[in-house]
N, C-alpha and C positions, 0 to 999 in steps of 0.2 A: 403329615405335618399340618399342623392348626393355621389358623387365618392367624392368631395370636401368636404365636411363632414365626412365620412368615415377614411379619410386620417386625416385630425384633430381628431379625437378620438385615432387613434393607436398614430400618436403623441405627443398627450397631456397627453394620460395616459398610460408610458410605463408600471409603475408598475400594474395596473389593468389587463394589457393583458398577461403580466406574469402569474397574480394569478390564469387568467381565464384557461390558457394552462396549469397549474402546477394543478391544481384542476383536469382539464382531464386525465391529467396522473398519478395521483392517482386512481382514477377512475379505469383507465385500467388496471396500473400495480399494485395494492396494493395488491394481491395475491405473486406477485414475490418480494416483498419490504418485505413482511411481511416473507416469506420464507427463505430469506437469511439472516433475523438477528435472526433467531429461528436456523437457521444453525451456526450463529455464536454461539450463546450462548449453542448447543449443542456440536461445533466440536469445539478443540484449534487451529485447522488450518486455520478456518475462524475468529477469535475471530475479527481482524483487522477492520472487516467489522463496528463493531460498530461505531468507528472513525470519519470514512471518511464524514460522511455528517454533522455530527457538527463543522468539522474543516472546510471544506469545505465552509460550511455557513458563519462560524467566519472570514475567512481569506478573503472572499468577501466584510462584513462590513465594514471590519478594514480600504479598501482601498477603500470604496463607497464615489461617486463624485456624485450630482444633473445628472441623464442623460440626456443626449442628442437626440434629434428626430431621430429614426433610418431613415437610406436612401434606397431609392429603390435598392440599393444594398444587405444591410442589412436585406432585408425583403424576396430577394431570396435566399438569402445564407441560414435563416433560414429556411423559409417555404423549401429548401430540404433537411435540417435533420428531420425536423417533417413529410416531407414524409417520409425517410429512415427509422424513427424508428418505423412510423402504419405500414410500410410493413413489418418489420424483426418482428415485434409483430403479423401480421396476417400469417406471414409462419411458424412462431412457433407453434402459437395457430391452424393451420388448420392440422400443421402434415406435410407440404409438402416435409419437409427432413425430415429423419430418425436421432431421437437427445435420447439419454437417459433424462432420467427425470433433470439431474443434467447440462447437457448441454443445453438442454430448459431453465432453472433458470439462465444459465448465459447468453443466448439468451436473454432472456427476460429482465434481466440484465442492457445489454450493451442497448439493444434499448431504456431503460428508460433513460439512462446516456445522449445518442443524442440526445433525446427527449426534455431533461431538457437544453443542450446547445445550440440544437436549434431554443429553448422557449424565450431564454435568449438572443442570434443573432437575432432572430426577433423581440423582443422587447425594447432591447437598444441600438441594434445597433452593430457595429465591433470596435468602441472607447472605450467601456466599454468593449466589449470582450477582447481586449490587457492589458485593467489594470485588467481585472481578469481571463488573460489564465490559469495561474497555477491552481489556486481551481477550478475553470472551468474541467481543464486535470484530476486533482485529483481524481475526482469523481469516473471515472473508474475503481480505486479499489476498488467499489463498486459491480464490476462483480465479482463475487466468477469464482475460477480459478478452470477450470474441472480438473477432476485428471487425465485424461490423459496428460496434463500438470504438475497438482501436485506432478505426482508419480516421474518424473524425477530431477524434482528440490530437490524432500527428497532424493531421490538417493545419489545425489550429497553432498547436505549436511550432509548426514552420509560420505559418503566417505572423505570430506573434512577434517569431527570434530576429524577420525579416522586416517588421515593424520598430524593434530595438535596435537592430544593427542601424537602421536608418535613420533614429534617432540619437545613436552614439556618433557614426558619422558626419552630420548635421552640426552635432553640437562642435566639433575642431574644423566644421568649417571646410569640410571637403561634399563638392557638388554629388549628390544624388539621384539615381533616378530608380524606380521599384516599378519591377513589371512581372505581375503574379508572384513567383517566389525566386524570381532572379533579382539581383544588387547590382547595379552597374556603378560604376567611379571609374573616374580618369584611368584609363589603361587597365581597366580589369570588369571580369561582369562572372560572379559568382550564383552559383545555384545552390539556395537552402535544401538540400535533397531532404528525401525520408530519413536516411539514413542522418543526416544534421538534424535533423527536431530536436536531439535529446533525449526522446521518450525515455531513457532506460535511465538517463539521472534524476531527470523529474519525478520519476514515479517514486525514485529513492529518494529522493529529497520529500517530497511530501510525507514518504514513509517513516521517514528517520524523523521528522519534523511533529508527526503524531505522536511518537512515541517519549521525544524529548519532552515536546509541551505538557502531556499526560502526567511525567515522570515531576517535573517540576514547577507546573501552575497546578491551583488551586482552579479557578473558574469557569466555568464552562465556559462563556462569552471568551475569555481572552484565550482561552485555547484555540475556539474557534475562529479570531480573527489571526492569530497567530500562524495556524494551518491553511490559510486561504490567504495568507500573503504568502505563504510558502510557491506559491502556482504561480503569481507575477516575477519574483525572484527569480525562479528556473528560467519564465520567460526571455529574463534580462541577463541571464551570466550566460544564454547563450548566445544572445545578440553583442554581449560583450567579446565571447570566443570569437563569434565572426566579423566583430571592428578587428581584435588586433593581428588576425590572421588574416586580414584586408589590408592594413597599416603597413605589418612587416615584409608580405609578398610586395607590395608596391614601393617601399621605402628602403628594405634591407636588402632582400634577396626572394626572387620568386618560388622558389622550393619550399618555402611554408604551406604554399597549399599541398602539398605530398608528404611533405616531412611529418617526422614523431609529434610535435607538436598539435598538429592536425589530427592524426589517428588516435595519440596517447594522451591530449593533453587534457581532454574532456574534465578528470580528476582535481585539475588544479581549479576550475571553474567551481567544481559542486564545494571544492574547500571554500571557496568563495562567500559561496551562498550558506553553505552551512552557518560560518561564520557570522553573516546576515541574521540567521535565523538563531542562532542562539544571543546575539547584544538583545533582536527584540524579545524573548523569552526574558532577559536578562532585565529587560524595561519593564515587563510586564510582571515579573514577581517580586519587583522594587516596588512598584505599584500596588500592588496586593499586600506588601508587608508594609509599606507607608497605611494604607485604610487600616489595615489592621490596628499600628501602633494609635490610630486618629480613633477607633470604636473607645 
């Protein structure tokens, strides 16, 4: 077969050299695929993981165009993430740094993510890579975040929920006192555990919160401030949960802190926030369509 021939196959069928490259990295990764949504469905910290590759998928249809012949440029940009990602897969897989098992999993990870966007640059091109950077970027939240990262981020989020509740409390006027991540009040002294951070809403809220803003702004700046109030919100609808599950154990009945409300009600808080986060969306492409009708 001719080099001119050659060049007409990878042209003509971008979608087959996709399937061919995405079929290999199953292949290779499907150990580390299969791991991380067994991770999900065991840990609420990872639960997010489920997500990302159906939305991911969905959001590339919605804006799918007939592609275009990728260019000899497009075809080295790919071929070197397809290198980067057999290599970060064969430093994993031979041991050559020192990774815990869980840092390996996001190694392995992150290499299938480059793998898949550089399957995706070498087969349609850098034209379709711009109308589908975001679920392209997206994907990435498919690397499960080590806990050496994790543990900081819950840090914070207890410290945060434990700064709101005591600024919810404050505000009706019931006395206070905060000592690391215990709450005291008249007749009660609450511990923000790990397990109370949140972590598995917030990371859904921020997640749901990229992808609605994406879906529905225009700008890059108002997306990104719309995304990064996404993280104070979380902060707040769970300091919210633990004012009124402080409220009702002291005022109603003390079995709120054990009861369904406590375990199950997490949900009614993230409808909360969601709600929160789509009026500002709602403000911010009134905004964009007021400039607009002003050009």
């Amino acid at each position: 077969m001719s080099s001119t021939d050659r060049k007409s196959i990878f042209q003509s069928s971008p979608i087959l050299i996709f399937s061919i490259l995405a079929v290999i990295s199953l292949a290779i990764w499907w150990s580390a695929l299969a791991s991380s949504f067994a991770l999900a469905l065991r840990d609420d910290q990872y639960t997010h993981l489920l997500l990302i590759l159906p939305v991911s998928v969905a959001l590339i249809f919605m804006d799918w165009k007939s592609p275009e012949p990728a260019t000899k440029s497009s075809f080295g940009i790919g071929s070197s993430l397809l290198v980067a990602a057999a290599f970060a897969f064969i430093t994993a897989r031979l041991g050559a740094i020192s990774l815990r098992p869980e840092e390996r999993l996001s190694m392995n990870m992150l290499a299938l993510v480059i793998w898949w966007i550089g399957a995706f640059i070498f087969s349609f091109g850098t034209r379709a890579l711009r109308r589908a950077l975001f679920p392209l970027c997206f994907l990435f939240w498919l690397v499960p975040i080590p806990q050496w990262l994790l543990n900081p981020i819950v840090r914070l989020l207890q410290e945060g929920s434990v700064t709101s509740a005591r600024l919810f409390l404050a505000a009706v006027g019931v006395p206070v006192t905060v000592d690391g991540t215990f709450l005291t009040i008249p007749g009660l002294t609450i511990e923000v555990a790990r397990e109370c951070s949140s972590i598995r809403s917030s990371l859904m809220l921020v997640v749901t919160t990229m992808v609605v803003a994406q879906m529905f702004l225009r700008s890059a700046w108002r997306k990104a401030v719309v995304i990064a109030l996404a993280i104070p919100l979380s902060v707040a609808k769970n300091g919210l949960r633990i004012f009124v599950l402080a409220m009702l154990s002291t005022h109603v009945d003390r079995s709120f802190l054990t009861g369904r409300l406590h375990h199950e009600g997490g949900v009614i808080y993230f409808v909360i926030a969601l709600v929160a986060v789509c009026l500002l969306i709602w403000v911010a492409r009134h905004g964009e369509q007021k400039r607009k009708f002003t050009e």
